[in-house]
PyMOL Python script that loads the backbone (N, CA, C, O; Angstrom):
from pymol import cmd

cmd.read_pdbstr("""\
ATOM      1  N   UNK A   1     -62.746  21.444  70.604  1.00  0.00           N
ATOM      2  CA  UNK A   1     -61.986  20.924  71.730  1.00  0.00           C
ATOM      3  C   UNK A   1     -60.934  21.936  72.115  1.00  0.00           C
ATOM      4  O   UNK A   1     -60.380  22.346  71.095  1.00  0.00           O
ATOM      5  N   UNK A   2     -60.503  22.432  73.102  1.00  0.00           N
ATOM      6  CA  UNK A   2     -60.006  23.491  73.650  1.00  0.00           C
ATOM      7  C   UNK A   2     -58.974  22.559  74.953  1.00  0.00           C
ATOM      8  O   UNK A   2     -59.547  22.405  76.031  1.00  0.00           O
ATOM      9  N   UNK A   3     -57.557  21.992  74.830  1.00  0.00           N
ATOM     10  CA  UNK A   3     -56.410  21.886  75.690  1.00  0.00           C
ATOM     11  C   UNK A   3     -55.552  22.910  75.980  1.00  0.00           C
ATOM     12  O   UNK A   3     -55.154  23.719  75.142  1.00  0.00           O
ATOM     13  N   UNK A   4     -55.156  22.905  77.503  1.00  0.00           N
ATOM     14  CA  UNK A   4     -54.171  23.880  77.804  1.00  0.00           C
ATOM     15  C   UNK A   4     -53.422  22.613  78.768  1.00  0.00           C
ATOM     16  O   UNK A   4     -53.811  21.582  79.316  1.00  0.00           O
ATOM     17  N   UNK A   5     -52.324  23.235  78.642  1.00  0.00           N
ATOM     18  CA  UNK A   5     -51.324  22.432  79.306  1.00  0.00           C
ATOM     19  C   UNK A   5     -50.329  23.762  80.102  1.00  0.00           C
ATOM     20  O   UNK A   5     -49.537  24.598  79.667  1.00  0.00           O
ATOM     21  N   UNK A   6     -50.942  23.367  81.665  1.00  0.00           N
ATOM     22  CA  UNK A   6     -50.107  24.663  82.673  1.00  0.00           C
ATOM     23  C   UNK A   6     -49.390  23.406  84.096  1.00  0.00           C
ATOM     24  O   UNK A   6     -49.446  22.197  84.324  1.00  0.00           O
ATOM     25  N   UNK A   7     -48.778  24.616  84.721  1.00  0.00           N
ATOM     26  CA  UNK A   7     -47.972  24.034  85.621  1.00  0.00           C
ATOM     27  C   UNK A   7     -48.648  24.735  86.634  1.00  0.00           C
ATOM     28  O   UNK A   7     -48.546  25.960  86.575  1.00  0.00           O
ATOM     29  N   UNK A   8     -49.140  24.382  87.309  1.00  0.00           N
ATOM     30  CA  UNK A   8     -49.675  25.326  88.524  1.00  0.00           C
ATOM     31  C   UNK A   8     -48.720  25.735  89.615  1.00  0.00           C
ATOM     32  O   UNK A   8     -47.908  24.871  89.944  1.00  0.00           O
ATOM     33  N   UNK A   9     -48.666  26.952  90.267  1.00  0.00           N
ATOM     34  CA  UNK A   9     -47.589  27.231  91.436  1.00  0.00           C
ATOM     35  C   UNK A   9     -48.130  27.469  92.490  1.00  0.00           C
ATOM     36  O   UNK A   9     -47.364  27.561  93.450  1.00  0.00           O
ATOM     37  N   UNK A  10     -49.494  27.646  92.732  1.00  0.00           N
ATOM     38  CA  UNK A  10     -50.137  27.889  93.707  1.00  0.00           C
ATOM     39  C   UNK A  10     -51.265  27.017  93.717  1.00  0.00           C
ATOM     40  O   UNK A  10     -51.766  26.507  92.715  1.00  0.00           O
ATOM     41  N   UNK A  11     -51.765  26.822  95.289  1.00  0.00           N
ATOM     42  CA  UNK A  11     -52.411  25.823  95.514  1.00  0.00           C
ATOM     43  C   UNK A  11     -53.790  26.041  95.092  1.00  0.00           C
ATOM     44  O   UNK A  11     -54.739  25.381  95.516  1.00  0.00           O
ATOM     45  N   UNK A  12     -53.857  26.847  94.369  1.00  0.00           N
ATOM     46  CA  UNK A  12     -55.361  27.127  93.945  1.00  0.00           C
ATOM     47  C   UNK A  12     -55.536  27.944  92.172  1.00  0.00           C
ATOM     48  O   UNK A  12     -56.134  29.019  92.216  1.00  0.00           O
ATOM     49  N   UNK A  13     -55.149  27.570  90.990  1.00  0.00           N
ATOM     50  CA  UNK A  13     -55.290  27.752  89.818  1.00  0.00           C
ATOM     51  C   UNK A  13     -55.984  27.530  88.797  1.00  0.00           C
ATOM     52  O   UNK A  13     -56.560  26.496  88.460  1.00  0.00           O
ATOM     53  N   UNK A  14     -55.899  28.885  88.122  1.00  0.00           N
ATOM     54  CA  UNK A  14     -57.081  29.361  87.225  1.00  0.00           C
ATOM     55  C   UNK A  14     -56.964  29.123  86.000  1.00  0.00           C
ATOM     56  O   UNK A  14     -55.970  29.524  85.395  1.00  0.00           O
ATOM     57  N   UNK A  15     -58.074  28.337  85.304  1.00  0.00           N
ATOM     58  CA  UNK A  15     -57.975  28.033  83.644  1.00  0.00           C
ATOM     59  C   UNK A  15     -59.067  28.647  83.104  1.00  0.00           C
ATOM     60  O   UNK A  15     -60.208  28.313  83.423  1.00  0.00           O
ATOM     61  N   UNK A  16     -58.783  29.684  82.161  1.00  0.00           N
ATOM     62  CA  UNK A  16     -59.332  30.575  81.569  1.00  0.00           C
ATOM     63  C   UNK A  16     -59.764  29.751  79.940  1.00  0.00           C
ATOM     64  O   UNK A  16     -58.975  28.995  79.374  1.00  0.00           O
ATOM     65  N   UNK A  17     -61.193  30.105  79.377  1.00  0.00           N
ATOM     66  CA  UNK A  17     -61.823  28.781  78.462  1.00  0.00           C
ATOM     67  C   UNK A  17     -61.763  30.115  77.536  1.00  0.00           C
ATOM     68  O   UNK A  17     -61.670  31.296  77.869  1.00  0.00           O
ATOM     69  N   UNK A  18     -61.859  29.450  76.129  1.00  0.00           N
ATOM     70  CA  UNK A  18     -62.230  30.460  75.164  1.00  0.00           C
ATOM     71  C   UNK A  18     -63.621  31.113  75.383  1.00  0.00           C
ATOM     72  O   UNK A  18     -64.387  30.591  76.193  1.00  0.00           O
ATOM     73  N   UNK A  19     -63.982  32.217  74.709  1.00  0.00           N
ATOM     74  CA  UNK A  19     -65.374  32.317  74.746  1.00  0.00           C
ATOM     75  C   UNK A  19     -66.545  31.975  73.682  1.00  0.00           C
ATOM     76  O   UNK A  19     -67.679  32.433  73.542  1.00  0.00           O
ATOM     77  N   UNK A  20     -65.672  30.793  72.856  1.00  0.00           N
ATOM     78  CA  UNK A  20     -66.994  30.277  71.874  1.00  0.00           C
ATOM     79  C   UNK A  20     -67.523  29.150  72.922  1.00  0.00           C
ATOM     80  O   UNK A  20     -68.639  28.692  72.675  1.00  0.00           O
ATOM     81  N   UNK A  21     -66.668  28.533  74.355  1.00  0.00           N
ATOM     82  CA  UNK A  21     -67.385  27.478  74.876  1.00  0.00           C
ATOM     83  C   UNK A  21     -68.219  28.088  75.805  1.00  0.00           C
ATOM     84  O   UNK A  21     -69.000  27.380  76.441  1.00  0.00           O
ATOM     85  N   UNK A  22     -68.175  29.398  76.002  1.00  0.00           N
ATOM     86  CA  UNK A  22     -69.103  30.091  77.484  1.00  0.00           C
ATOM     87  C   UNK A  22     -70.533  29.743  77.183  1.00  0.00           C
ATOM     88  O   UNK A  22     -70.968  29.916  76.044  1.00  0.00           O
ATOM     89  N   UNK A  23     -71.123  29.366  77.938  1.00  0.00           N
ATOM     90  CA  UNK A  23     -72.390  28.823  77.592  1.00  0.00           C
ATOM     91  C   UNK A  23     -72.907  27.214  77.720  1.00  0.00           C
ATOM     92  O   UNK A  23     -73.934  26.670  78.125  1.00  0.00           O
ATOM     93  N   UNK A  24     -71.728  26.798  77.194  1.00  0.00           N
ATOM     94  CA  UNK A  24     -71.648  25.604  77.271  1.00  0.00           C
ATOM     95  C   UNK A  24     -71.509  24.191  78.082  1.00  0.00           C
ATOM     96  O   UNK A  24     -70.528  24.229  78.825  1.00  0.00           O
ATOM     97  N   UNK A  25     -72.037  23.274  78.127  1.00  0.00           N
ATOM     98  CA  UNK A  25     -72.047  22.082  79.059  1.00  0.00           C
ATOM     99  C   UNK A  25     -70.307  21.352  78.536  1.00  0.00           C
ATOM    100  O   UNK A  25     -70.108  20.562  77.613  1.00  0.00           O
ATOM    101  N   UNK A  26     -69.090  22.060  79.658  1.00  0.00           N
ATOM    102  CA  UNK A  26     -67.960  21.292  79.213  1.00  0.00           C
ATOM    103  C   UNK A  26     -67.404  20.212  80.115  1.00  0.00           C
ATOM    104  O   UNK A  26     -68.207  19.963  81.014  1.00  0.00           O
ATOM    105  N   UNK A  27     -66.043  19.317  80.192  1.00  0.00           N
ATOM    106  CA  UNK A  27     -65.737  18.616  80.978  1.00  0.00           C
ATOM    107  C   UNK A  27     -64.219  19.142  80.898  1.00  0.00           C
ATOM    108  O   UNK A  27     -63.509  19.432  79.935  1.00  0.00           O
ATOM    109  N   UNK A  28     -63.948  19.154  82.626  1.00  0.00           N
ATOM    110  CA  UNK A  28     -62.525  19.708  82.789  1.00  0.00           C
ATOM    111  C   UNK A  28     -61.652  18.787  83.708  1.00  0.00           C
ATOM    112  O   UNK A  28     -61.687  18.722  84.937  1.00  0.00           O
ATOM    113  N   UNK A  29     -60.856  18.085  82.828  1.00  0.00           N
ATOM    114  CA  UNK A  29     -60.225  17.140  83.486  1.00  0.00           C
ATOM    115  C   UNK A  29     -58.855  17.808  83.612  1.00  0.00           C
ATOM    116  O   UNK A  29     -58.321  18.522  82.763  1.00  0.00           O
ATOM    117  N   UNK A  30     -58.200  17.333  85.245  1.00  0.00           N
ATOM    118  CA  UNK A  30     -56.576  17.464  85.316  1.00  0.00           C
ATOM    119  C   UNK A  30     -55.841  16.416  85.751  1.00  0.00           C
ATOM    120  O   UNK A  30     -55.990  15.932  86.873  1.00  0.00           O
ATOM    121  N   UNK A  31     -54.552  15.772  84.438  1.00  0.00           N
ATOM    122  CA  UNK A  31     -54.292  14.648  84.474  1.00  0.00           C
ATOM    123  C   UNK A  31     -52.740  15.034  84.487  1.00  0.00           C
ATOM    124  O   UNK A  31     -52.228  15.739  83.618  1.00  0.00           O
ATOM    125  N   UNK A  32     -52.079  14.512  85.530  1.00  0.00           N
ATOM    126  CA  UNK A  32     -50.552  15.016  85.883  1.00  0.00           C
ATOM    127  C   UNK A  32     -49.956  14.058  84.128  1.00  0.00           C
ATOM    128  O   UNK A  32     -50.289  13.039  83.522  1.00  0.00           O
ATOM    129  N   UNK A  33     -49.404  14.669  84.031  1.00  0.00           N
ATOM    130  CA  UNK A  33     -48.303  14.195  82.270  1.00  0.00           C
ATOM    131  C   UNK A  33     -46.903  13.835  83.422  1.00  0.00           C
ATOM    132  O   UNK A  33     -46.461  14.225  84.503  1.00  0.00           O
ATOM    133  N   UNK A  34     -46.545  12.627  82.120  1.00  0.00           N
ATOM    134  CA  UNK A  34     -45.052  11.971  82.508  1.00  0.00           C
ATOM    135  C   UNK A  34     -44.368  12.816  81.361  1.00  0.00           C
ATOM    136  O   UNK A  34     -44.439  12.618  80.148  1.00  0.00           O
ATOM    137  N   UNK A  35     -43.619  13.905  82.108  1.00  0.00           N
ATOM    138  CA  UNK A  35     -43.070  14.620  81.281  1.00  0.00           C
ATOM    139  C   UNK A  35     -41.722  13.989  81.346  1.00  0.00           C
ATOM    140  O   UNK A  35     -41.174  13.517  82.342  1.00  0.00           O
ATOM    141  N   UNK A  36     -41.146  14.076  79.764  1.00  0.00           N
ATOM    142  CA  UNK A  36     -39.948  13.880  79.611  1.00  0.00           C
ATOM    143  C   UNK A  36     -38.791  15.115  79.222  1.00  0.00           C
ATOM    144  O   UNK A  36     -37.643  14.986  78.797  1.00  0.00           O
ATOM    145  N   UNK A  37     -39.384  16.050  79.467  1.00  0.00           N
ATOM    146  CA  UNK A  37     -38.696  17.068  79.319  1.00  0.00           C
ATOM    147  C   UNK A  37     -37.723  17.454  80.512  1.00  0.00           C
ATOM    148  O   UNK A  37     -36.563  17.698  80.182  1.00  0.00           O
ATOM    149  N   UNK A  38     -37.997  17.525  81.639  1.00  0.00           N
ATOM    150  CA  UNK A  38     -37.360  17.969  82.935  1.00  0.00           C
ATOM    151  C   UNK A  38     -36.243  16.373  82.987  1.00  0.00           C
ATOM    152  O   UNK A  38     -35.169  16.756  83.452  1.00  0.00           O
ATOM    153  N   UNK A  39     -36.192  15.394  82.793  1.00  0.00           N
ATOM    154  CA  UNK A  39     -35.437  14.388  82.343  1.00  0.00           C
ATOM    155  C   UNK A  39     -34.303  14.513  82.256  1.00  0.00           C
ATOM    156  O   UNK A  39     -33.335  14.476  83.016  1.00  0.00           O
ATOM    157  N   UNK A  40     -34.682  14.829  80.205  1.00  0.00           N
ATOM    158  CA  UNK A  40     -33.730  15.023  79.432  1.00  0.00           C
ATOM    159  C   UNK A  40     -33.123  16.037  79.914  1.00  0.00           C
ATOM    160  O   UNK A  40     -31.972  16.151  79.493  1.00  0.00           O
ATOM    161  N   UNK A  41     -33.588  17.119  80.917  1.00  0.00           N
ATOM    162  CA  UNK A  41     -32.703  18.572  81.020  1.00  0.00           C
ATOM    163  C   UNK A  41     -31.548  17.952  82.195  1.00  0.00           C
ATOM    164  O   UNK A  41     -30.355  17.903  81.896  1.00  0.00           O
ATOM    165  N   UNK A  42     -31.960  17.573  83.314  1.00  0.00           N
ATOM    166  CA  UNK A  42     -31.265  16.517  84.227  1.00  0.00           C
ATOM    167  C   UNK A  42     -30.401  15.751  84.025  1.00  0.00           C
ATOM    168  O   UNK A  42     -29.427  15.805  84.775  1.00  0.00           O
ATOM    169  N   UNK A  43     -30.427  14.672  82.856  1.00  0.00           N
ATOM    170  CA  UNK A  43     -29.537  13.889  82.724  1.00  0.00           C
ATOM    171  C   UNK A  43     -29.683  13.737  80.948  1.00  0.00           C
ATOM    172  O   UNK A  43     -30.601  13.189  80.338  1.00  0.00           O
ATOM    173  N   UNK A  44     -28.476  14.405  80.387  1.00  0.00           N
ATOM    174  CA  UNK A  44     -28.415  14.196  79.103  1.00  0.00           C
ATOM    175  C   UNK A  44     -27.657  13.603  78.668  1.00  0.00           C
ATOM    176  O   UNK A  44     -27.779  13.306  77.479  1.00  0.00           O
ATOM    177  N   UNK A  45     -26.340  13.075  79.529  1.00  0.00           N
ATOM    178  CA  UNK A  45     -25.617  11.658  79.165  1.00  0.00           C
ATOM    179  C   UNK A  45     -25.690  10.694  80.280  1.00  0.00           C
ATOM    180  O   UNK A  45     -25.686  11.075  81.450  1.00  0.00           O
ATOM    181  N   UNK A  46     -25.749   9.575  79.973  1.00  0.00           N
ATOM    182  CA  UNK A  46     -25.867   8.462  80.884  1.00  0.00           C
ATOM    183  C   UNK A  46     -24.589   8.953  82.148  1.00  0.00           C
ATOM    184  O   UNK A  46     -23.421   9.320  82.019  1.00  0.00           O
ATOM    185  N   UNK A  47     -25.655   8.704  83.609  1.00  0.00           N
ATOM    186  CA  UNK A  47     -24.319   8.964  84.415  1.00  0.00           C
ATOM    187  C   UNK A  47     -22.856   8.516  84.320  1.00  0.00           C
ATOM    188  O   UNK A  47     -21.822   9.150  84.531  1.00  0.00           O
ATOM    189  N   UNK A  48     -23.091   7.028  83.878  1.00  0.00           N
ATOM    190  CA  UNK A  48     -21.401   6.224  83.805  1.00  0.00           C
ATOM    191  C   UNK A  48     -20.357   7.309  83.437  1.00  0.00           C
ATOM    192  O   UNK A  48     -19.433   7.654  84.173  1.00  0.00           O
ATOM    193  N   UNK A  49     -20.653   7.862  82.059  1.00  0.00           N
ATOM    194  CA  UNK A  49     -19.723   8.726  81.437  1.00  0.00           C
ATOM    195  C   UNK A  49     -19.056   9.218  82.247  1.00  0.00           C
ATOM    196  O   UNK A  49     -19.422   9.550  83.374  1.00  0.00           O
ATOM    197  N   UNK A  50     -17.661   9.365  81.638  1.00  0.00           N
ATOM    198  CA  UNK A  50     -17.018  10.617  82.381  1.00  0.00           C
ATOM    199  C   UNK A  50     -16.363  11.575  81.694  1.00  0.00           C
ATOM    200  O   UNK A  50     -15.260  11.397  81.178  1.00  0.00           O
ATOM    201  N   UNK A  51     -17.127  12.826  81.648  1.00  0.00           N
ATOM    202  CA  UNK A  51     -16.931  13.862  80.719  1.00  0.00           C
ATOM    203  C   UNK A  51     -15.632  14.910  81.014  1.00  0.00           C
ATOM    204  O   UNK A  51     -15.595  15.885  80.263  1.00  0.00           O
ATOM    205  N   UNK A  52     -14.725  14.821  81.881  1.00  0.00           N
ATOM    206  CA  UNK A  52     -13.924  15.268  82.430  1.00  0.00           C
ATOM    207  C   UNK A  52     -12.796  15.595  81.608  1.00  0.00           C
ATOM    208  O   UNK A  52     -12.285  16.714  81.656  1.00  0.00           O
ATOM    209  N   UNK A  53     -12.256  14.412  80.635  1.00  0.00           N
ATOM    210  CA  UNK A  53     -10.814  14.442  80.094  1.00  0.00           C
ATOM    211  C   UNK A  53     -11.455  14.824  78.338  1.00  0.00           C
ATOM    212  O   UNK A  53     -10.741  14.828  77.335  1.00  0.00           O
ATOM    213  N   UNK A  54     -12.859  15.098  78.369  1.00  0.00           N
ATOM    214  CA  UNK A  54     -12.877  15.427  77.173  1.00  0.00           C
ATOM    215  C   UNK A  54     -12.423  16.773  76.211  1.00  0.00           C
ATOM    216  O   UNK A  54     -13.531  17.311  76.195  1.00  0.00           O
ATOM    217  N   UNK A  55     -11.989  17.230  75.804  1.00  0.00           N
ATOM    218  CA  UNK A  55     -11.177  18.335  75.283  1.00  0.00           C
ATOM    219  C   UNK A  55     -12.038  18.686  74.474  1.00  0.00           C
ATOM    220  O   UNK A  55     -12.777  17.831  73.986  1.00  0.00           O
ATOM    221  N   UNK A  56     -12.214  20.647  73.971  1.00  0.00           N
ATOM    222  CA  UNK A  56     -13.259  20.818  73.096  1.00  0.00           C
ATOM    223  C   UNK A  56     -12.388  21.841  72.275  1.00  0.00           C
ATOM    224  O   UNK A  56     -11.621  22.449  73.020  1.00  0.00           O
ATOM    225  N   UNK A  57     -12.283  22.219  70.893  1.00  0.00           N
ATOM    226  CA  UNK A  57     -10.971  22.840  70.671  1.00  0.00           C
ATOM    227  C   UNK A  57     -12.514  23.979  69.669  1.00  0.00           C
ATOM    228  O   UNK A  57     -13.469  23.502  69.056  1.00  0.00           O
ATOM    229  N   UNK A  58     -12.234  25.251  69.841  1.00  0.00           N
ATOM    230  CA  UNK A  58     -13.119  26.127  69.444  1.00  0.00           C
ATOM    231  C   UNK A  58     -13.073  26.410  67.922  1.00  0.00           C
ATOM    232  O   UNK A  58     -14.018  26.559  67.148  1.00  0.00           O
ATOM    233  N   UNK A  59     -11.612  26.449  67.662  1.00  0.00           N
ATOM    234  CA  UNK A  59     -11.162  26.831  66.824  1.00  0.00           C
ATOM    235  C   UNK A  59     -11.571  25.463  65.513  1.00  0.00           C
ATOM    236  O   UNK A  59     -12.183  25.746  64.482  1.00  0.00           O
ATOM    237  N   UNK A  60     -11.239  24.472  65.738  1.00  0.00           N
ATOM    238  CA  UNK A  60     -11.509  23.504  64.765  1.00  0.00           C
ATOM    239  C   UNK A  60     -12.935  23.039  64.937  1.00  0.00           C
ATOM    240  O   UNK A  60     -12.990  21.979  64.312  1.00  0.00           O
ATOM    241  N   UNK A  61     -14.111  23.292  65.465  1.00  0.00           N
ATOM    242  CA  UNK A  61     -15.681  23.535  65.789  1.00  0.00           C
ATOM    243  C   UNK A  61     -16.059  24.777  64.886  1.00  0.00           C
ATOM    244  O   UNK A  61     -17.191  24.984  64.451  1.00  0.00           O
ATOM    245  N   UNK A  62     -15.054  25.500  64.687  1.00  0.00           N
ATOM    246  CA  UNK A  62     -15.922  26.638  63.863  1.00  0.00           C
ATOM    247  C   UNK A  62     -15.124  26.662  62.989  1.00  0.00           C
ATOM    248  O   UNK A  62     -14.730  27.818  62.837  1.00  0.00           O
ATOM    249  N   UNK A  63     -14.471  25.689  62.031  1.00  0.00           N
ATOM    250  CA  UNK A  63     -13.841  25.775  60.769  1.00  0.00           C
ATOM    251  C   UNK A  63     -14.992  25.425  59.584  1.00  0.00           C
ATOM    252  O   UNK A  63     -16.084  24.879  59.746  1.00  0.00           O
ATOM    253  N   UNK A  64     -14.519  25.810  58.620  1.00  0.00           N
ATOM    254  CA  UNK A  64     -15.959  25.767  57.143  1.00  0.00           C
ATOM    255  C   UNK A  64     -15.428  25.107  56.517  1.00  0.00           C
ATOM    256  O   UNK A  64     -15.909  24.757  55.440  1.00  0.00           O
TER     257      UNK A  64
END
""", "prot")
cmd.dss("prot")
cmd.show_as("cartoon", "prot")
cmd.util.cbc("prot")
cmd.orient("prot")
C-alpha cells in the first residue's frame, strides 16, 4: 500500500507511484482531510482570552 499526502497548488497535479507498483492494476483516490493543523496554527487560545496584560519575565523562564 503506497499513501502520499500533498497539497496541490496548481490546478493540475502530479503523483509520482513507487516503482514496485508500475505494472500494476492500482486505485487512486483523492479525499480532501479535515486538517487540524492549520486550526491549531490560527487559533491557539480560545478567542475570549485576553493576552494583553500578561507579563513574561525572561530572566525567571530561564532560571535552573
Amino acid at each position: 500500500m503506497f499513501e502520499q499526502i500533498l497539497v496541490p497548488s496548481k490546478d493540475n497535479a502530479t503523483i509520482t507511484l513507487p516503482s514496485d507498483l508500475y505494472g500494476m492494476e492500482v486505485r487512486v483516490m483523492a479525499v480532501p482531510l479535515k486538517s487540524t493543523k492549520r486550526i491549531k496554527k490560527k487559533m491557539l487560545l480560545p478567542p475570549h482570552i485576553n493576552t494583553n496584560l500578561w507579563k513574561f519575565n525572561r530572566e525567571e523562564a530561564n532560571e535552573r
